[in-house]
C-alpha positions in Angstrom: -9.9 27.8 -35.9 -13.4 26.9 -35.5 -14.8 23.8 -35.2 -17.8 22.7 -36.9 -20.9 22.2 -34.3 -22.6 18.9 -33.7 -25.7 18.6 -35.9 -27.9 17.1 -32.7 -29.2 20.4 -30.4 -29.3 19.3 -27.2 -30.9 20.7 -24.0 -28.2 20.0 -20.9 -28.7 21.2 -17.6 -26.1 22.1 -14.7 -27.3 22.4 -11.3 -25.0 23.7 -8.6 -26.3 24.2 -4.8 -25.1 27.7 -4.1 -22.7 27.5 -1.2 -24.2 24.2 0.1 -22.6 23.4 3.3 -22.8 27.1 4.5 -26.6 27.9 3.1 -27.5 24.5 5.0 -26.3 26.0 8.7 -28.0 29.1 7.5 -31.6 27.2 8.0 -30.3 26.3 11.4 -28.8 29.3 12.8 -30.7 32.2 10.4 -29.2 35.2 12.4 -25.9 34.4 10.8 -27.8 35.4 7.1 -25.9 37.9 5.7 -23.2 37.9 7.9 -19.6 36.8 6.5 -19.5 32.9 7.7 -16.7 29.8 6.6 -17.2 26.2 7.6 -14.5 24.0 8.7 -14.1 23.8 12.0 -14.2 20.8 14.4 -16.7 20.0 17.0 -15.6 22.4 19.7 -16.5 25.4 17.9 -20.4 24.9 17.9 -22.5 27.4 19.0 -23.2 28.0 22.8 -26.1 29.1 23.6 -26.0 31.9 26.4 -28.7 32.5 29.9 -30.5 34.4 27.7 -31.1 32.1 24.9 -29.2 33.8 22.3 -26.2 31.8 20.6 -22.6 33.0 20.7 -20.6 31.8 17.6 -17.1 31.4 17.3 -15.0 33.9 14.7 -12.0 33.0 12.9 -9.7 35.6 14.4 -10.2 33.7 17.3 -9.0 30.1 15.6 -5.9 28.2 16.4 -5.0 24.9 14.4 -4.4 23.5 10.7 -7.9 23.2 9.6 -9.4 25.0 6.2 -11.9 26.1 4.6 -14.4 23.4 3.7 -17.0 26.3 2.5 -18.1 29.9 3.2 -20.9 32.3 2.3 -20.7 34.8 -0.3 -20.6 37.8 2.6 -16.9 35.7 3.3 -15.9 35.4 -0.2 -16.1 39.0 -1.2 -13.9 39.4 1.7 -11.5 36.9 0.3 -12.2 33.9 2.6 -12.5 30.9 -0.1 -12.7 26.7 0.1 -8.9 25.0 0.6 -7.8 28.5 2.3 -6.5 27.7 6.0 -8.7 29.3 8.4 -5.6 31.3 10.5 -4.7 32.8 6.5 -8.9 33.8 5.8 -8.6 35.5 9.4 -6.1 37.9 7.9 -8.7 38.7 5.4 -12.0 38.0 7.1 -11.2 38.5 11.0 -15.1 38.9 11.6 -15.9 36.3 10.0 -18.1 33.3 11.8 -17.1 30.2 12.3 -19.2 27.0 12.0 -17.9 23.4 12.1 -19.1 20.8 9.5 -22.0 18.4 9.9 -21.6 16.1 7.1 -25.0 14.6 8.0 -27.2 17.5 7.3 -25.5 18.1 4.4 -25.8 14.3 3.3 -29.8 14.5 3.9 -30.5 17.9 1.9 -28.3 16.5 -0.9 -31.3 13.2 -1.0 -33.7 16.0 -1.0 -32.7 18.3 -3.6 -31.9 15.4 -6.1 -35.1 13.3 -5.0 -37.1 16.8 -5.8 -35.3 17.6 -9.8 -35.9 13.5 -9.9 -39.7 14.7 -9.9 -39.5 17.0 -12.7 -36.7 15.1 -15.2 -35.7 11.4 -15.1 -32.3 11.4 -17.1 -29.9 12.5 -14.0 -26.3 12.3 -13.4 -24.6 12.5 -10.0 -21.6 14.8 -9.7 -21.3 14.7 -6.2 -23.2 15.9 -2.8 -24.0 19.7 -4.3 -24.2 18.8 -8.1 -26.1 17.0 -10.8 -26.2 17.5 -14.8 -29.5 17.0 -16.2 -30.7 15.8 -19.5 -33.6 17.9 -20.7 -33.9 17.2 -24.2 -36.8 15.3 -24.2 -38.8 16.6 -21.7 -42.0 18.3 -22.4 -41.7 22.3 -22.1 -39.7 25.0 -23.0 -36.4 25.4 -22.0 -37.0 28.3 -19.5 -40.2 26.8 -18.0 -38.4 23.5 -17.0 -35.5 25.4 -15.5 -38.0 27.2 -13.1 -40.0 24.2 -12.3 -36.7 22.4 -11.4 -35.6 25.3 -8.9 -39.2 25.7 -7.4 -38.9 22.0 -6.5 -35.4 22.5 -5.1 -36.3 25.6 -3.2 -39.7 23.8 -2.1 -37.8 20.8 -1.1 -35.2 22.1 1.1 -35.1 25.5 1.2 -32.2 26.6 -0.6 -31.5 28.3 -3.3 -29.4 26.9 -6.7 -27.9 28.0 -9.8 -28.7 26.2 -13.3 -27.7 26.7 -16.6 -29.6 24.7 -19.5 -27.2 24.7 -22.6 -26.2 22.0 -26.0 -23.8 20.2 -23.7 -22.2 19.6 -20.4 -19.0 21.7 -20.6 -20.9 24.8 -21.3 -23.8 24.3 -18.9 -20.9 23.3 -16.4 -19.7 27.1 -17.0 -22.8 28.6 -17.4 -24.3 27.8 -14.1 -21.5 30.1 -12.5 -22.4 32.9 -14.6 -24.7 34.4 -12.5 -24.4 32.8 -8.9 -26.1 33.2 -6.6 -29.7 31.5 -7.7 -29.1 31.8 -11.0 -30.9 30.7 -13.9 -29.1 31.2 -17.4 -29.7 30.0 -20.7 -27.1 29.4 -23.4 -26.7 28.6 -26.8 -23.8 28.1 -29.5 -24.4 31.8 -30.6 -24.0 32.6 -27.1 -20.0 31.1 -27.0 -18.3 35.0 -28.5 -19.9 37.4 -26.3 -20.8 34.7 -22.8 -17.8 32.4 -23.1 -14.9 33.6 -24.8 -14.3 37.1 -22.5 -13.9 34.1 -19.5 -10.5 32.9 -18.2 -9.1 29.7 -19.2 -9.2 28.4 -15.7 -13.4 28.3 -16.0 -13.1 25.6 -18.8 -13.5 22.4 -16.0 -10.6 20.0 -17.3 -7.9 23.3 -17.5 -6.4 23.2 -13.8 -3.9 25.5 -12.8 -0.1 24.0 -14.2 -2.4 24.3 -17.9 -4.0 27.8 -16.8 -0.5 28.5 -16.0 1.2 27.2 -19.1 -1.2 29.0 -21.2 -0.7 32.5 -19.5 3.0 32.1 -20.3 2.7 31.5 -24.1 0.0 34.5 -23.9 -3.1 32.9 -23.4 -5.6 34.3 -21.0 -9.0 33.5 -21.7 -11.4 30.9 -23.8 -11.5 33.4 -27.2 -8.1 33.4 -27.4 -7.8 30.0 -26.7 -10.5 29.3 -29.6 -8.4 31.7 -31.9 -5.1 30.0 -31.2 -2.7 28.3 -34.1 -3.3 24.6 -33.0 0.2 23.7 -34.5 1.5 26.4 -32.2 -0.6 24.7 -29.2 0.7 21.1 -29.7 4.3 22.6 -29.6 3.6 23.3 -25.9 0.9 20.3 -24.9 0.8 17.9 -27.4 -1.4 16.6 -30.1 -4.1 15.3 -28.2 -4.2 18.0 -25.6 -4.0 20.8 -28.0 -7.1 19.4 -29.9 -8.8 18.9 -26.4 -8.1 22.6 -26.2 -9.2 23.9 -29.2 -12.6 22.0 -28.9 -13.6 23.3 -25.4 -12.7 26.4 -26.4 -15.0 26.4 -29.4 -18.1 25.1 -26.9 -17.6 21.3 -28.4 -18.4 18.6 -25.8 -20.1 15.5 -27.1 -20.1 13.7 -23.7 -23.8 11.9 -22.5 -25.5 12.4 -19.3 -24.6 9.0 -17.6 -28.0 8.3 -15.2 -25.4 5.5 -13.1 -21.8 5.1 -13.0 -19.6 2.9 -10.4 -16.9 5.1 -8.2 -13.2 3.8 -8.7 -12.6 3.9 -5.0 -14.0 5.2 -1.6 -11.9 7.1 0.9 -11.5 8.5 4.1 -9.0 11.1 5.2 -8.6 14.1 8.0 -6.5 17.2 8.4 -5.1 17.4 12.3 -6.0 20.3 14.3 -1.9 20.1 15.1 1.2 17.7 13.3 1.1 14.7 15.6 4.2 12.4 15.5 4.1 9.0 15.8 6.0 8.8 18.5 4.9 11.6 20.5 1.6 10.9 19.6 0.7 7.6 19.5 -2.5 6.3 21.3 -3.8 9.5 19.5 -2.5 8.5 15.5 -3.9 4.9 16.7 -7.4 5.9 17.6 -8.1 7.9 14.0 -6.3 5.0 12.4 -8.5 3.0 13.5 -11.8 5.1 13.6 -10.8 5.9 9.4 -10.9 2.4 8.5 -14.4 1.8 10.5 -15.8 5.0 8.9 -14.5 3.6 5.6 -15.5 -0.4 5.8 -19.1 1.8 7.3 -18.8 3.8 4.2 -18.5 0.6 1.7 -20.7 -1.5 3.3 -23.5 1.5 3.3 -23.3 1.7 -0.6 -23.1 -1.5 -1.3 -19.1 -2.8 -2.3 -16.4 -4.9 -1.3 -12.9 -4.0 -2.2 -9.7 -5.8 -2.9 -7.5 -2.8 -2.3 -6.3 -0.9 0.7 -4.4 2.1 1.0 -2.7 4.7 3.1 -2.2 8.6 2.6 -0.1 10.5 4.8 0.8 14.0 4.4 3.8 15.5 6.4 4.6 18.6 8.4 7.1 19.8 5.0 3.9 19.2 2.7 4.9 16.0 1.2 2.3 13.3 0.0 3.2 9.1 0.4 0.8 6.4 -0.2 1.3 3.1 0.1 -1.3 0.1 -1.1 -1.5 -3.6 -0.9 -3.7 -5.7 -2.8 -6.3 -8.4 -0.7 -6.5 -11.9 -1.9 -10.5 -12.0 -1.4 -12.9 -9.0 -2.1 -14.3 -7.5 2.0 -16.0 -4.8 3.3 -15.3 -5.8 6.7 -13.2 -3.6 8.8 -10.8 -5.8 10.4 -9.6 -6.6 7.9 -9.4 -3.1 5.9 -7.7 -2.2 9.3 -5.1 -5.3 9.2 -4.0 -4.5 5.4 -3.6 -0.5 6.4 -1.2 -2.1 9.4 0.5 -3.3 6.8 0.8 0.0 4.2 1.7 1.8 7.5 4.7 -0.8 8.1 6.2 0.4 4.8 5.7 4.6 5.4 8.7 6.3 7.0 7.2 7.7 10.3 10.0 10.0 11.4 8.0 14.1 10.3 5.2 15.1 12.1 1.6 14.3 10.5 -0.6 16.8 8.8 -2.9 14.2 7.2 -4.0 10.4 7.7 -6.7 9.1 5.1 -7.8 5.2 3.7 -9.0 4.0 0.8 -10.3 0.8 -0.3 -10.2 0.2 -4.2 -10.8 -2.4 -6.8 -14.2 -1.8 -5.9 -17.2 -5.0 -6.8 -20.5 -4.5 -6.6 -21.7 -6.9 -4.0 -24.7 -7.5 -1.3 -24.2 -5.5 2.3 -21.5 -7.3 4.4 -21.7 -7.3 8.1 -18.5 -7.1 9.9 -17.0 -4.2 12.3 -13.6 -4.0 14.0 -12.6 -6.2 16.6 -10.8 -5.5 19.6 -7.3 -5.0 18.0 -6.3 -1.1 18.0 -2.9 -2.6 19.7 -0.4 0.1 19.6 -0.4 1.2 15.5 2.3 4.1 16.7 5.6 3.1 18.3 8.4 4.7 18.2 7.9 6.2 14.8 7.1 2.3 13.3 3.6 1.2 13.4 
Protein backbone atom coordinates (compact mmCIF):
# COMPACT_ATOMS: atom_id res chain seq x y z
CA UNK A 1 0.00 0.00 0.00
CA UNK A 2 1.09 3.33 -0.78
CA UNK A 3 0.20 6.37 0.51
CA UNK A 4 -0.49 9.30 -1.45
CA UNK A 5 2.37 12.14 -0.87
CA UNK A 6 1.62 15.53 0.57
CA UNK A 7 1.03 18.15 -2.20
CA UNK A 8 3.49 20.90 -0.26
CA UNK A 9 7.42 19.99 -1.19
CA UNK A 10 9.27 20.81 1.47
CA UNK A 11 13.08 21.42 2.05
CA UNK A 12 13.97 19.85 5.81
CA UNK A 13 17.29 19.60 7.07
CA UNK A 14 18.92 17.03 9.65
CA UNK A 15 22.14 17.98 11.21
CA UNK A 16 23.98 15.45 13.34
CA UNK A 17 27.55 16.32 14.97
CA UNK A 18 29.54 13.23 13.94
CA UNK A 19 30.61 11.61 17.12
CA UNK A 20 30.39 14.80 19.15
CA UNK A 21 31.71 14.20 22.51
CA UNK A 22 34.70 12.14 21.04
CA UNK A 23 35.59 14.56 17.93
CA UNK A 24 35.48 17.39 20.67
CA UNK A 25 38.62 15.70 22.79
CA UNK A 26 40.08 15.13 19.46
CA UNK A 27 40.72 19.16 19.17
CA UNK A 28 42.36 18.73 22.58
CA UNK A 29 44.43 15.84 22.47
CA UNK A 30 44.94 15.44 18.30
CA UNK A 31 47.46 12.55 18.63
CA UNK A 32 44.57 10.35 19.57
CA UNK A 33 43.07 11.10 15.68
CA UNK A 34 42.68 8.03 14.23
CA UNK A 35 43.30 5.97 16.91
CA UNK A 36 40.26 3.71 18.40
CA UNK A 37 39.05 6.08 21.42
CA UNK A 38 35.46 5.72 23.79
CA UNK A 39 34.41 8.36 26.34
CA UNK A 40 32.99 7.56 29.56
CA UNK A 41 35.15 7.51 32.11
CA UNK A 42 35.41 9.56 35.38
CA UNK A 43 37.88 12.06 36.34
CA UNK A 44 40.76 9.82 37.28
CA UNK A 45 41.39 8.67 33.93
CA UNK A 46 42.70 12.04 32.38
CA UNK A 47 45.64 12.17 30.70
CA UNK A 48 49.06 12.55 32.50
CA UNK A 49 51.38 14.20 30.99
CA UNK A 50 54.94 12.52 31.34
CA UNK A 51 58.87 14.37 31.99
CA UNK A 52 58.99 14.59 28.61
CA UNK A 53 55.83 16.39 27.80
CA UNK A 54 54.07 13.74 25.99
CA UNK A 55 50.66 12.49 27.44
CA UNK A 56 49.94 9.00 28.51
CA UNK A 57 46.19 7.97 28.09
CA UNK A 58 44.43 5.43 29.76
CA UNK A 59 43.05 2.21 27.65
CA UNK A 60 40.03 0.34 28.37
CA UNK A 61 41.72 -3.09 28.92
CA UNK A 62 43.10 -1.41 31.76
CA UNK A 63 39.42 -0.22 33.27
CA UNK A 64 37.75 -1.49 36.33
CA UNK A 65 34.13 -0.22 37.44
CA UNK A 66 30.33 -0.02 36.02
CA UNK A 67 30.68 2.87 33.82
CA UNK A 68 29.72 2.88 29.85
CA UNK A 69 30.13 4.13 26.93
CA UNK A 70 28.87 7.70 26.73
CA UNK A 71 30.60 7.89 23.02
CA UNK A 72 33.50 6.59 20.86
CA UNK A 73 35.13 7.35 17.53
CA UNK A 74 34.45 5.62 14.44
CA UNK A 75 38.23 3.75 14.70
CA UNK A 76 36.21 2.12 18.09
CA UNK A 77 33.09 1.41 16.42
CA UNK A 78 34.30 -0.69 13.61
CA UNK A 79 35.93 -2.57 16.39
CA UNK A 80 32.53 -2.92 18.00
CA UNK A 81 32.93 -0.45 20.96
CA UNK A 82 29.35 1.48 20.76
CA UNK A 83 27.33 4.15 23.18
CA UNK A 84 25.30 2.25 26.36
CA UNK A 85 28.09 -0.68 26.00
CA UNK A 86 29.90 -1.08 29.44
CA UNK A 87 33.42 -0.27 29.16
CA UNK A 88 34.87 -3.85 30.81
CA UNK A 89 32.33 -5.60 27.71
CA UNK A 90 34.03 -2.95 24.74
CA UNK A 91 37.46 -4.02 26.22
CA UNK A 92 36.75 -7.54 25.08
CA UNK A 93 36.29 -6.11 21.70
CA UNK A 94 38.42 -3.02 21.61
CA UNK A 95 41.27 -3.80 24.37
CA UNK A 96 43.50 -0.90 22.66
CA UNK A 97 41.20 1.26 22.67
CA UNK A 98 41.73 4.82 24.58
CA UNK A 99 39.99 6.01 27.18
CA UNK A 100 38.88 9.60 27.89
CA UNK A 101 36.55 10.76 30.58
CA UNK A 102 33.58 13.19 29.83
CA UNK A 103 33.73 17.00 30.02
CA UNK A 104 30.29 17.97 29.73
CA UNK A 105 31.46 21.62 29.58
CA UNK A 106 33.26 21.57 26.38
CA UNK A 107 30.79 19.77 24.93
CA UNK A 108 28.08 22.24 26.24
CA UNK A 109 30.12 25.31 24.64
CA UNK A 110 30.75 23.74 20.96
CA UNK A 111 27.04 22.74 21.00
CA UNK A 112 26.29 27.11 21.41
CA UNK A 113 28.76 27.32 18.74
CA UNK A 114 27.71 25.00 16.05
CA UNK A 115 23.92 26.10 16.49
CA UNK A 116 24.85 29.91 16.88
CA UNK A 117 26.96 29.34 13.40
CA UNK A 118 23.68 27.28 11.15
CA UNK A 119 21.63 30.23 13.13
CA UNK A 120 23.77 32.56 10.66
CA UNK A 121 22.83 30.84 7.60
CA UNK A 122 18.80 29.70 8.31
CA UNK A 123 16.47 31.13 10.99
CA UNK A 124 13.72 28.45 11.37
CA UNK A 125 15.71 25.95 13.88
CA UNK A 126 14.67 23.26 16.15
CA UNK A 127 16.69 21.91 19.01
CA UNK A 128 16.99 18.10 19.37
CA UNK A 129 19.45 18.11 21.87
CA UNK A 130 23.35 18.96 22.58
CA UNK A 131 24.53 17.28 18.96
CA UNK A 132 21.34 17.88 16.86
CA UNK A 133 19.07 20.34 15.28
CA UNK A 134 16.36 19.91 12.20
CA UNK A 135 16.33 22.84 9.96
CA UNK A 136 13.67 24.40 7.89
CA UNK A 137 15.08 25.36 4.56
CA UNK A 138 12.15 25.90 2.53
CA UNK A 139 12.24 29.40 2.24
CA UNK A 140 15.62 30.19 2.19
CA UNK A 141 17.21 31.65 -0.80
CA UNK A 142 19.48 29.05 -2.81
CA UNK A 143 19.48 25.73 -3.99
CA UNK A 144 19.16 22.99 -1.98
CA UNK A 145 22.95 21.75 -2.28
CA UNK A 146 24.40 25.28 -1.94
CA UNK A 147 22.65 25.93 1.48
CA UNK A 148 23.69 22.48 2.80
CA UNK A 149 27.52 23.44 2.12
CA UNK A 150 27.17 26.83 3.43
CA UNK A 151 25.63 25.40 6.70
CA UNK A 152 28.65 22.82 7.16
CA UNK A 153 31.35 25.46 6.18
CA UNK A 154 29.92 27.56 9.03
CA UNK A 155 29.88 24.55 11.31
CA UNK A 156 33.36 23.43 10.42
CA UNK A 157 34.45 27.29 10.57
CA UNK A 158 32.89 27.66 13.89
CA UNK A 159 34.27 24.85 15.83
CA UNK A 160 36.10 22.74 13.93
CA UNK A 161 34.29 19.71 13.54
CA UNK A 162 32.94 17.97 11.08
CA UNK A 163 28.74 17.06 10.68
CA UNK A 164 26.44 15.11 8.64
CA UNK A 165 23.21 16.75 7.02
CA UNK A 166 20.58 15.50 4.97
CA UNK A 167 18.12 18.10 3.30
CA UNK A 168 14.87 16.03 2.42
CA UNK A 169 10.48 16.77 2.18
CA UNK A 170 10.30 16.10 5.89
CA UNK A 171 11.80 15.30 9.26
CA UNK A 172 11.59 11.44 9.38
CA UNK A 173 13.42 11.09 6.23
CA UNK A 174 16.08 13.81 6.70
CA UNK A 175 16.31 12.19 10.37
CA UNK A 176 17.48 8.87 8.36
CA UNK A 177 19.15 10.43 5.69
CA UNK A 178 21.74 12.21 7.63
CA UNK A 179 23.08 8.64 8.71
CA UNK A 180 23.44 7.56 5.27
CA UNK A 181 26.69 8.54 4.71
CA UNK A 182 28.46 9.40 8.13
CA UNK A 183 30.99 10.64 8.61
CA UNK A 184 30.63 14.43 7.19
CA UNK A 185 28.03 13.66 5.12
CA UNK A 186 26.04 15.68 2.93
CA UNK A 187 22.98 13.81 1.17
CA UNK A 188 20.09 14.92 -0.60
CA UNK A 189 16.77 13.13 -0.77
CA UNK A 190 13.58 13.18 -2.38
CA UNK A 191 10.25 11.02 -2.49
CA UNK A 192 11.63 9.20 -5.67
CA UNK A 193 14.56 8.57 -3.60
CA UNK A 194 12.28 6.29 -0.74
CA UNK A 195 12.64 2.55 -3.23
CA UNK A 196 16.19 2.43 -3.86
CA UNK A 197 17.64 4.87 -0.44
CA UNK A 198 15.06 3.86 2.11
CA UNK A 199 13.28 0.85 1.65
CA UNK A 200 16.70 -1.72 1.49
CA UNK A 201 17.18 -0.04 5.33
CA UNK A 202 16.19 -2.04 8.53
CA UNK A 203 13.15 -1.15 10.36
CA UNK A 204 15.10 -0.19 13.36
CA UNK A 205 16.44 3.19 11.35
CA UNK A 206 12.79 4.54 11.17
CA UNK A 207 13.24 6.86 14.64
CA UNK A 208 9.89 6.01 16.57
CA UNK A 209 10.50 1.80 15.84
CA UNK A 210 12.66 0.83 19.02
CA UNK A 211 13.65 -2.48 19.51
CA UNK A 212 10.33 -4.67 21.29
CA UNK A 213 8.67 -3.14 17.51
CA UNK A 214 11.99 -3.94 15.53
CA UNK A 215 11.64 -7.15 17.28
CA UNK A 216 7.95 -7.82 16.85
CA UNK A 217 8.25 -7.09 13.19
CA UNK A 218 11.24 -9.56 12.61
CA UNK A 219 8.99 -12.22 14.03
CA UNK A 220 5.91 -11.80 11.71
CA UNK A 221 8.79 -11.52 8.84
CA UNK A 222 9.46 -8.00 8.60
CA UNK A 223 13.00 -6.79 8.19
CA UNK A 224 13.32 -3.67 6.60
CA UNK A 225 11.28 -0.27 5.53
CA UNK A 226 10.07 -1.83 1.83
CA UNK A 227 8.59 -4.55 3.30
CA UNK A 228 7.20 -2.64 5.82
CA UNK A 229 5.74 -0.21 3.03
CA UNK A 230 4.48 -3.42 1.15
CA UNK A 231 2.79 -4.99 4.19
CA UNK A 232 -1.14 -5.96 4.35
CA UNK A 233 -2.20 -3.17 6.94
CA UNK A 234 -5.11 -5.42 8.10
CA UNK A 235 -2.40 -8.02 8.77
CA UNK A 236 -0.29 -5.27 10.67
CA UNK A 237 -3.04 -4.05 13.05
CA UNK A 238 -3.64 -7.84 14.01
CA UNK A 239 -0.23 -7.54 15.66
CA UNK A 240 -0.04 -3.61 16.79
CA UNK A 241 -3.14 -2.09 16.44
CA UNK A 242 -5.05 0.29 14.35
CA UNK A 243 -3.25 3.26 15.15
CA UNK A 244 0.14 1.85 15.24
CA UNK A 245 -0.22 -0.07 12.13
CA UNK A 246 -1.23 3.10 10.18
CA UNK A 247 1.83 4.95 11.99
CA UNK A 248 3.66 2.13 10.34
CA UNK A 249 2.57 2.08 7.12
CA UNK A 250 3.02 5.91 6.75
CA UNK A 251 6.81 6.06 7.83
CA UNK A 252 7.39 3.41 5.75
CA UNK A 253 6.03 5.17 2.77
CA UNK A 254 8.40 8.50 3.64
CA UNK A 255 4.99 10.32 5.15
CA UNK A 256 5.81 12.71 8.03
CA UNK A 257 3.80 15.90 8.10
CA UNK A 258 5.39 17.16 11.43
CA UNK A 259 6.70 21.17 11.49
CA UNK A 260 9.98 22.38 12.53
CA UNK A 261 9.13 23.76 16.03
CA UNK A 262 11.83 27.02 16.43
CA UNK A 263 10.81 26.72 20.64
CA UNK A 264 9.38 24.12 22.68
CA UNK A 265 9.21 23.84 26.71
CA UNK A 266 11.04 20.38 28.19
CA UNK A 267 8.53 18.25 30.38
CA UNK A 268 11.14 17.88 33.09
CA UNK A 269 14.89 18.24 33.86
CA UNK A 270 17.07 15.56 35.43
CA UNK A 271 20.02 14.51 36.93
CA UNK A 272 21.29 10.93 37.38
CA UNK A 273 24.91 8.96 37.67
CA UNK A 274 26.00 5.38 37.17
CA UNK A 275 28.54 4.27 40.30
CA UNK A 276 31.89 3.31 39.49
CA UNK A 277 30.86 0.17 42.10
CA UNK A 278 27.04 -0.79 43.78
CA UNK A 279 27.17 1.19 46.99
CA UNK A 280 24.69 0.11 49.71
CA UNK A 281 23.04 2.29 51.87
CA UNK A 282 24.23 0.96 54.67
CA UNK A 283 27.65 0.22 53.87
CA UNK A 284 27.90 3.20 52.08
CA UNK A 285 26.41 5.98 53.50
CA UNK A 286 28.18 9.34 53.89
CA UNK A 287 29.11 8.32 50.23
CA UNK A 288 25.08 7.84 48.76
CA UNK A 289 24.52 11.11 51.02
CA UNK A 290 27.14 13.36 49.38
CA UNK A 291 25.80 12.56 45.52
CA UNK A 292 22.31 12.83 46.99
CA UNK A 293 22.90 15.83 47.75
CA UNK A 294 25.33 17.20 45.07
CA UNK A 295 22.26 15.71 42.32
CA UNK A 296 19.80 17.90 43.70
CA UNK A 297 22.24 21.08 43.68
CA UNK A 298 23.32 20.17 40.10
CA UNK A 299 19.61 19.93 39.35
CA UNK A 300 18.01 23.22 41.33
CA UNK A 301 21.70 24.70 39.32
CA UNK A 302 20.34 23.18 36.22
CA UNK A 303 16.66 24.79 36.58
CA UNK A 304 17.51 27.81 37.78
CA UNK A 305 20.22 28.24 34.74
CA UNK A 306 17.32 27.80 32.20
CA UNK A 307 14.96 29.57 33.60
CA UNK A 308 12.02 27.14 35.63
CA UNK A 309 10.61 26.39 38.78
CA UNK A 310 9.02 22.96 39.32
CA UNK A 311 6.30 21.55 41.48
CA UNK A 312 7.56 17.97 41.19
CA UNK A 313 10.32 16.03 42.59
CA UNK A 314 11.45 12.67 42.02
CA UNK A 315 13.86 9.77 42.69
CA UNK A 316 15.40 7.04 40.26
CA UNK A 317 17.25 4.27 41.74
CA UNK A 318 18.56 1.41 39.83
CA UNK A 319 19.60 -1.82 41.73
CA UNK A 320 22.50 -4.22 41.62
CA UNK A 321 19.65 -7.03 39.84
CA UNK A 322 18.89 -4.30 37.20
CA UNK A 323 15.62 -3.10 38.52
CA UNK A 324 14.28 0.50 38.06
CA UNK A 325 11.96 2.34 41.16
CA UNK A 326 10.98 5.91 41.14
CA UNK A 327 9.26 7.52 43.49
CA UNK A 328 7.63 11.41 43.21
CA UNK A 329 5.93 13.79 45.35
CA UNK A 330 4.11 16.79 44.28
CA UNK A 331 5.28 20.54 45.98
CA UNK A 332 2.59 22.74 47.13
CA UNK A 333 4.35 26.00 45.61
CA UNK A 334 6.38 26.05 42.26
CA UNK A 335 10.86 26.43 43.46
CA UNK A 336 13.97 26.15 41.97
CA UNK A 337 15.68 26.30 45.15
CA UNK A 338 17.68 23.41 46.24
CA UNK A 339 16.71 22.92 49.66
CA UNK A 340 13.90 22.38 49.08
CA UNK A 341 14.20 19.96 45.84
CA UNK A 342 16.64 18.18 48.37
CA UNK A 343 13.88 18.03 51.42
CA UNK A 344 11.08 16.54 48.85
CA UNK A 345 13.84 13.82 47.44
CA UNK A 346 14.28 12.98 51.44
CA UNK A 347 11.01 12.29 51.29
CA UNK A 348 10.74 9.96 47.81
CA UNK A 349 13.82 8.30 49.36
CA UNK A 350 11.79 7.51 52.65
CA UNK A 351 9.34 5.42 50.55
CA UNK A 352 12.23 3.28 48.25
CA UNK A 353 13.27 -0.03 49.76
CA UNK A 354 17.08 0.42 50.38
CA UNK A 355 18.03 -3.17 51.12
CA UNK A 356 20.24 -4.17 47.11
CA UNK A 357 23.18 -2.44 46.38
CA UNK A 358 22.94 0.83 44.11
CA UNK A 359 23.81 0.97 40.45
CA UNK A 360 22.12 4.31 39.74
CA UNK A 361 20.88 7.54 41.77
CA UNK A 362 19.30 10.35 39.55
CA UNK A 363 16.51 13.60 40.33
CA UNK A 364 14.15 15.17 38.53
CA UNK A 365 12.06 18.09 39.02
CA UNK A 366 8.81 18.25 36.81
CA UNK A 367 5.65 20.20 36.31
CA UNK A 368 7.99 22.59 35.03
CA UNK A 369 6.77 26.89 34.83
CA UNK A 370 8.42 29.18 33.11
CA UNK A 371 9.48 31.65 35.61
CA UNK A 372 12.34 34.54 36.34
CA UNK A 373 15.95 33.05 37.79
CA UNK A 374 15.52 32.07 41.47
CA UNK A 375 18.36 32.38 43.89
CA UNK A 376 18.52 29.75 46.51
CA UNK A 377 21.31 26.88 47.14
CA UNK A 378 21.50 24.15 49.73
CA UNK A 379 21.78 24.79 53.19
CA UNK A 380 23.76 23.00 55.66
CA UNK A 381 21.46 19.95 55.96
CA UNK A 382 23.17 16.75 54.16
CA UNK A 383 22.37 15.06 57.85
CA UNK A 384 22.76 11.44 57.33
CA UNK A 385 20.34 10.59 53.99
CA UNK A 386 21.78 6.70 54.42
CA UNK A 387 21.13 4.77 57.67
CA UNK A 388 20.84 1.61 57.97
CA UNK A 389 19.28 0.94 54.64
CA UNK A 390 16.38 3.92 55.44
CA UNK A 391 17.19 7.29 54.51
Amino acid sequence: MNTPMPAQVRRIAHLDMDAFYASVELLRYPELRGRPLVIGASGKHEPVVQADGSRHFAKISDYVGRGVITTATYEARALGASSGMGIMKAAKLAPDAFLLPVHFDAYRHYSRLFKNAVAGVASKIEDRGIDEIYIDLTDEEGDTLSLAKRIKSAVREATGLSCSISVTPNKLLAKIGSDLEKPDGLTILGYDDIPTRIWPLPVRKVNGIGPKATEKLSAIGIATIGELARSDPAFLQEHFGARYAAWLIEVANGIDNREVVTSSEPQSISRETTFERDLHARRDRQALTEIFTSLCSQLADDIRRKGYTSRNIGIKLRFDDFQILTRNVTLSNPTADAAVILGAARECLKRMPLQRPLRLLGVRAGALDKMPAYEGDIQQRQGELFVAGKP
